[in-house]
N, C-alpha and C positions, 0 to 999 in steps of 0.2 A: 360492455366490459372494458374495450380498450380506453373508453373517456373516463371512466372508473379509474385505472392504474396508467397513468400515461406517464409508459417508464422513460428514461432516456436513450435507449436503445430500438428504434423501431422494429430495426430490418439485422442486429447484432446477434451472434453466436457463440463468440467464443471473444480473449483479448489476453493480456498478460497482464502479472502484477505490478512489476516498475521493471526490475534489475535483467541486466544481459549481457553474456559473454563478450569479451574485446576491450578495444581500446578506441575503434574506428567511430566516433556517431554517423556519418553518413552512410556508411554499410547498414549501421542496424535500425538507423531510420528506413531508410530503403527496403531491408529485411522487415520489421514491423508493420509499415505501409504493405509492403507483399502480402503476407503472411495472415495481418488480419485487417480486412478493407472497410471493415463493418463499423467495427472500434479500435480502431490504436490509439496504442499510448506513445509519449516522448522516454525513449528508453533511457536507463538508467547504468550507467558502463564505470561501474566499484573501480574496476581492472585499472584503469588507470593510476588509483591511488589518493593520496591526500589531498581533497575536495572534492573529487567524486562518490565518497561516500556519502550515505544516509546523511549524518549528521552535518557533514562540510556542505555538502551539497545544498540543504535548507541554511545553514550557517550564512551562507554568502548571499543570500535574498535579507537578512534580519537588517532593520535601519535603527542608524544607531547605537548598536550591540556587538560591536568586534569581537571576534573567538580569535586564537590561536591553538596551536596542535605542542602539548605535552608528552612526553612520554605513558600518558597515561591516557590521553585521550584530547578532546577538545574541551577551552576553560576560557572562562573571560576573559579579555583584556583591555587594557588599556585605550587600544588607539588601533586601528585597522595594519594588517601586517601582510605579508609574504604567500602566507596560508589562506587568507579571507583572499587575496589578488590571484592566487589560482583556482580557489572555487567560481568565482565569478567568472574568471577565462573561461572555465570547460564547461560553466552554464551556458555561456554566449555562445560556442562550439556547435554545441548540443542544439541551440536555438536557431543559428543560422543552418544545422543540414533539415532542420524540419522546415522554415521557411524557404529553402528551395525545392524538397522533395515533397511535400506538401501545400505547394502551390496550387489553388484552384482546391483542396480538398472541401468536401462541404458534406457535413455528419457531426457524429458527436466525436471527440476528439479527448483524452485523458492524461491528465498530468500528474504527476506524483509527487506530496511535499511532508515532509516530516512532523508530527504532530507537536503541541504545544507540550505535552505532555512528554512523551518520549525524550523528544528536545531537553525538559528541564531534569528526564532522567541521568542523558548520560551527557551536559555539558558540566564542567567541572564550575568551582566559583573559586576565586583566587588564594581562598587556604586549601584547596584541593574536596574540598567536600562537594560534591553532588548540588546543583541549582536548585533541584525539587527542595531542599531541605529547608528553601529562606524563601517565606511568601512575599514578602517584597520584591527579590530578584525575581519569583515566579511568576507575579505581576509586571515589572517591566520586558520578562522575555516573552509572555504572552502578547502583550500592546505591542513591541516591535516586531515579534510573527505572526499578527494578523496582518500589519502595513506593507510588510515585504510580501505578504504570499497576494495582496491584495493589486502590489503593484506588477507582483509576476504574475497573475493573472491578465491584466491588461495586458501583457509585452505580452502573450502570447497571442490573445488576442489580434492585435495590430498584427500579429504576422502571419496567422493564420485565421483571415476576418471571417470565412466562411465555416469554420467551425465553432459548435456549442461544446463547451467543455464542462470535463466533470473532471471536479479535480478531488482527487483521493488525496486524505490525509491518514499516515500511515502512524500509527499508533501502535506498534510491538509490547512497549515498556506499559501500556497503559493496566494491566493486571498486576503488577508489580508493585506501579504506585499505590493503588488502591488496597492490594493486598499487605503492605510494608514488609517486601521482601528483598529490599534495592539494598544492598550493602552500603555501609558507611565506608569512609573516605579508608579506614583501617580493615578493613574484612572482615572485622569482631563481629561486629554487628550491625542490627537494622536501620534504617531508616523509618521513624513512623508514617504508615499510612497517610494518605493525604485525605481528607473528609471527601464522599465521593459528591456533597452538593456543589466545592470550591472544584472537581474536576470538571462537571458537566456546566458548571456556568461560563466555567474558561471555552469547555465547546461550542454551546450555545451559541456562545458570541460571534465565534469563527464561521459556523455552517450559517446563520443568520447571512453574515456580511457575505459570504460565499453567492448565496442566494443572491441577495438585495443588487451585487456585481450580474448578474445574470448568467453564473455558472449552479450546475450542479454540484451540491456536497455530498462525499462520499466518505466513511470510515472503514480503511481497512486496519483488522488485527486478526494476525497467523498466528500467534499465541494461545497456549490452554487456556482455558479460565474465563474465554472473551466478554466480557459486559455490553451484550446484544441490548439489553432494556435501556443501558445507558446512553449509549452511540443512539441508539433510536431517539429516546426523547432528546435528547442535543438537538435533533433536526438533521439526521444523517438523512437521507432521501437514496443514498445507496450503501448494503453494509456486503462491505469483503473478506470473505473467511474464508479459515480450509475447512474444507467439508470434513476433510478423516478423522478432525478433532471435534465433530460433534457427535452429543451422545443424544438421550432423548432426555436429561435434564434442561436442553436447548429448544426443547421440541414448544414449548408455550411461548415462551419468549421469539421463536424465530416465527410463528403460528399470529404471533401479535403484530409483528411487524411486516410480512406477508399482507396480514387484513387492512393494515393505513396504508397502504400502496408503496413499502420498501421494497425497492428492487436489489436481489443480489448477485451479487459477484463468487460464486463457488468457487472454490479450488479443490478437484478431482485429479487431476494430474501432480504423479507425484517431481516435485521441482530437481530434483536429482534422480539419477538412475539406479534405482534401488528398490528399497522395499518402501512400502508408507507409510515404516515407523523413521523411515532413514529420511523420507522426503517432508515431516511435518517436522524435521528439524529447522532454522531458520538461515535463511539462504544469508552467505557473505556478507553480503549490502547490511542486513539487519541484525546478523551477527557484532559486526564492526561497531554499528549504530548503539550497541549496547555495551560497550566493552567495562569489563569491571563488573557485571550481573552475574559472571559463572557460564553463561552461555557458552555452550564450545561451538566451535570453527565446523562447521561439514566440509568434509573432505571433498577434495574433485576427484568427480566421478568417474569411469571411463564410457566412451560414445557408443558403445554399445546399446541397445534398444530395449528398455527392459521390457517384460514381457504384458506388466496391465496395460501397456500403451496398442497393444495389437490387439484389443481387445473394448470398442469402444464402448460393448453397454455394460462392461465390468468396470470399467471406467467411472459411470456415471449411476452407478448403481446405488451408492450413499446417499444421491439426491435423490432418486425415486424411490427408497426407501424412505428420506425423509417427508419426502411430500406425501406418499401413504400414509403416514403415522398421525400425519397433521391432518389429514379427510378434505386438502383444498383440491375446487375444479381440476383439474389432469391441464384441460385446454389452457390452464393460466402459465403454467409449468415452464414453458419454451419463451413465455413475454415477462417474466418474473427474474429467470434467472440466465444468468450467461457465463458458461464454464471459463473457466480458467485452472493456471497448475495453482500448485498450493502453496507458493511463495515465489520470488527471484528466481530467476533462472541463472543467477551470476555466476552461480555455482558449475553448472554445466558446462559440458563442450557443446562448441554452435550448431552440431548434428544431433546432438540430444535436443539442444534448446529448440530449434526446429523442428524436431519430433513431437514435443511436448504441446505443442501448437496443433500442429495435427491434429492429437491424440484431442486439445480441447474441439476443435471442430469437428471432429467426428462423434465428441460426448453428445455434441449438444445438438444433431442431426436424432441423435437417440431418441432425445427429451424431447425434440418434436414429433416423430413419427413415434415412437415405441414411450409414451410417458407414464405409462402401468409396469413397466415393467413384466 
């Protein structure tokens, strides 16, 4: 069975989505490296501000494709700026506490970079309309964010040579585009729909060259609506969802992708300290990353402990209900899937975010020993 599904997680349990309280990267390399040894990821730290966001943060890897920062969000320009030179700084920040704190690490290792899609949601184009809107611009921000995410996969590489990466593309906006519910530049109205053949060929391409680079591709979207059949046939080989936003209209589609050897990324922990309709709200980082959609801000939380976290197999209970409903092996259950919270943790205080960690390693201790439920 395990030559069968030979996921990229051997010996992995639990990991986080990208985003995390602070400002410090070396603390929360350090923290993440602690915290989950099996799989970490290069953390994501909003908190700082303009270029550490979702969208600046991938912005500053595009070749080619200058952004600058509007009152309204990020939008082409012209000529590389101010904006695009602070993204790059707190990428290099962020790279060098992983190349010293991750020195000698050897496993699978994950990085986080904003999708093409998402990207041509919420960068602006210089009448202020939305990128998705002009296929032409959607073509060239696609060709310059396969090249930068292609050359920030080597650099990570080179500096962490003993790790295999699985690099997550994080797709929010991508139900939106498909659904044509992305506001126009005025708020009146929509934007049309994007044909979903011209979305999944722009994937294809990505997870393709993802591949061919000898990383793992992976699609994650925290979003209702998620297009599980789509991200699969792209050539996703890993899909990241919150578990609390599935129903059982997911249940064939997630059933499909299960049986071709897709390994998931659950999210059972709710990413704020609340209830899990408050925590399938979208953390900061992807809040930000959509600005202009209607999405609201989630509040920060207070560090108090909420209480499904002291409780691991209520925790993980949506996954073994959903793997009951689907009638797959039990024993595949623990090499299939690897808990996580259900978005960013940027939102949080560092004792929540911490706890939230936990709470996924103690889910997915469940899913091995207790997977019936």
């Amino acid at each position: 069975m395990s030559e069968q599904y030979p996921y990229p997680w051997p010996d992995a349990s639990a990991t986080g989505v990208g985003s995390w309280p602070g400002e410090d990267p070396d603390e929360a390399v350090r923290t993440i490296l602690g915290e989950l040894p099996d799989l970490p990821h290069l953390p994501e730290l909003p908190a700082r501000g303009v270029g550490a966001d979702m969208i600046g943060r991938t912005g500053g890897l595009l070749v080619d494709f200058p952004l600058e920062v509007q009152p309204s969000g990020w939008r082409v320009a012209d000529s590389p700026g101010r904006d695009l030179a602070r993204a790059t700084s707190l990428m290099s920040y962020d790279l060098d506490a992983l190349t010293e704190h991750a020195h000698g690490f050897a496993g699978t290792l994950k990085i986080q970079v904003a999708g093409p899609w998402t990207l041509a949601a919420s960068i602006e184009l210089r009448s202020g309309q939305r990128l998705v809107s002009d296929p032409g611009a959607r073509r060239d921000l696609a060709e310059s964010h396969l090249e930068g995410v292609l050359a920030h996969v080597a650099e990570v590489r080179r500096r962490v040579p003993g790790a295999r990466l699985l690099v997550q593309v994080d797709e929010p906006s991508l139900p939106a585009v498909l659904l044509g519910s992305l506001p126009t530049a005025s708020g009146y109205g929509r934007l049309p729909a994007v044909d979903r053949l011209h979305v999944e060929a722009a994937l294809r391409v990505l997870f393709a060259a993802l591949d061919d680079a000898g990383a793992v591709p992976a699609a994650h979207c925290c979003a209702a609506g998620v297009p599980i059949d789509l991200m699969r046939r792209s050539g996703a080989r890993v899909l990241s969802l919150n578990a609390l936003l599935l129903d059982r209209d997911h249940d064939e589609m997630l059933g499909t992708a299960v049986e071709a050897g897709v390994g998931l990324l659950l999210g059972v922990v709710p990413s704020l300290d609340g209830t899990p309709e408050e925590a399938a709200r979208p953390s900061p980082a992807t809040a930000r990353g959509r600005h202009r959609e209607g999405a609201g801000h989630p509040r920060r939380t207070s560090s108090a402990r909420s209480p499904r976290l002291s409780d691991p197999a209520a925790t993980v209970d949506p996954v073994r209900e959903l793997w009951n409903r689907l009638g797959i092996t039990p024993d595949l259950l623990s090499r299939a899937v690897v808990t996580t919270p259900t978005c960013g943790l940027a939102g949080a205080s560092p004792g929540y975010a911490r706890a939230a960690l936990t709470a996924a390693r103690a889910g997915a201790r469940v899913l091995r020993d207790e997977p019936r439920g």
